[in-house]
Residue, then its C-alpha position, 0 to 999 in steps of 0.5 A: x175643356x179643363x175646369x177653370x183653376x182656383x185663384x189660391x192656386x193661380x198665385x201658388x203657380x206665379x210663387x211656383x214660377x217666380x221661385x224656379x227663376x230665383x233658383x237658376x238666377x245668373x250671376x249677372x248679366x252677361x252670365x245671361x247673354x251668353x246662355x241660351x238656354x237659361x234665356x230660354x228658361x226665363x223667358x218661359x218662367x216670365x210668360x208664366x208668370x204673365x200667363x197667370x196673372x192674366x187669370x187672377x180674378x179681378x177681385x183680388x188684382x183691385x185688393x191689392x194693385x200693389x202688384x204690377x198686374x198689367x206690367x207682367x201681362x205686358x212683358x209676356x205678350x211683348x216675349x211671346x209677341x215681339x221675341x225677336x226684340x226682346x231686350x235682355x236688359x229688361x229681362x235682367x232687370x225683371x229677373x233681379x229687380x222685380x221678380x224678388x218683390x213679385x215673390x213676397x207680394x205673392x206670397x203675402x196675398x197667399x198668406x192673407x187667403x190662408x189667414x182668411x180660410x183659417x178664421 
């Protein structure tokens, strides 16, 4: 069994996985619906995302509830768990709604831990 991950490199890996999904954004929506293989990619990236958030320590989920921690938890179980239902509207609007603001809010609470190892 691997020892467990530090949570600076849990958030690291959710900035990680919210970064790749920015990358390969497709222009719209139907650009989604008609290619599998980016569907695919970010239904992965998302249960990621999910995965992670799951195993941040509860400290940090309670500091700041800015972040919508059960809401990625859920969207993950519901693609592992429900695919066959998966809305592709839903993931649109979670690859061009909420995974920007995902990403600053991860990368904000990496900047505070980084502030506070620095003092």
């Amino acid at each position: 069994m691997t020892a467990p991950r530090e949570p600076r490199l849990r958030l690291f890996d959710m900035l990680e996985a919210a970064d790749k999904i920015l990358e390969r954004k497709p222009a719209d929506r139907r650009h989604l619906e008609h290619d599998e293989m980016l569907q695919v990619w970010c239904f992965h990236m998302i249960q990621v995302i999910g995965e992670v958030s799951r195993h941040v320590p509860q400290t940090i989920k309670e500091a700041h509830p800015e972040v919508r921690w059960l809401a990625l938890a859920g969207i993950r179980n519901r693609i592992v768990h429900d695919y066959v239902d998966v809305d592709l509207d839903v993931i649109w609007e979670v690859v061009v709604r909420d995974i920007p603001i995902l990403r600053e809010q991860i990368a904000r609470i990496l900047d505070e831990m980084q502030g506070e190892t620095a003092e």
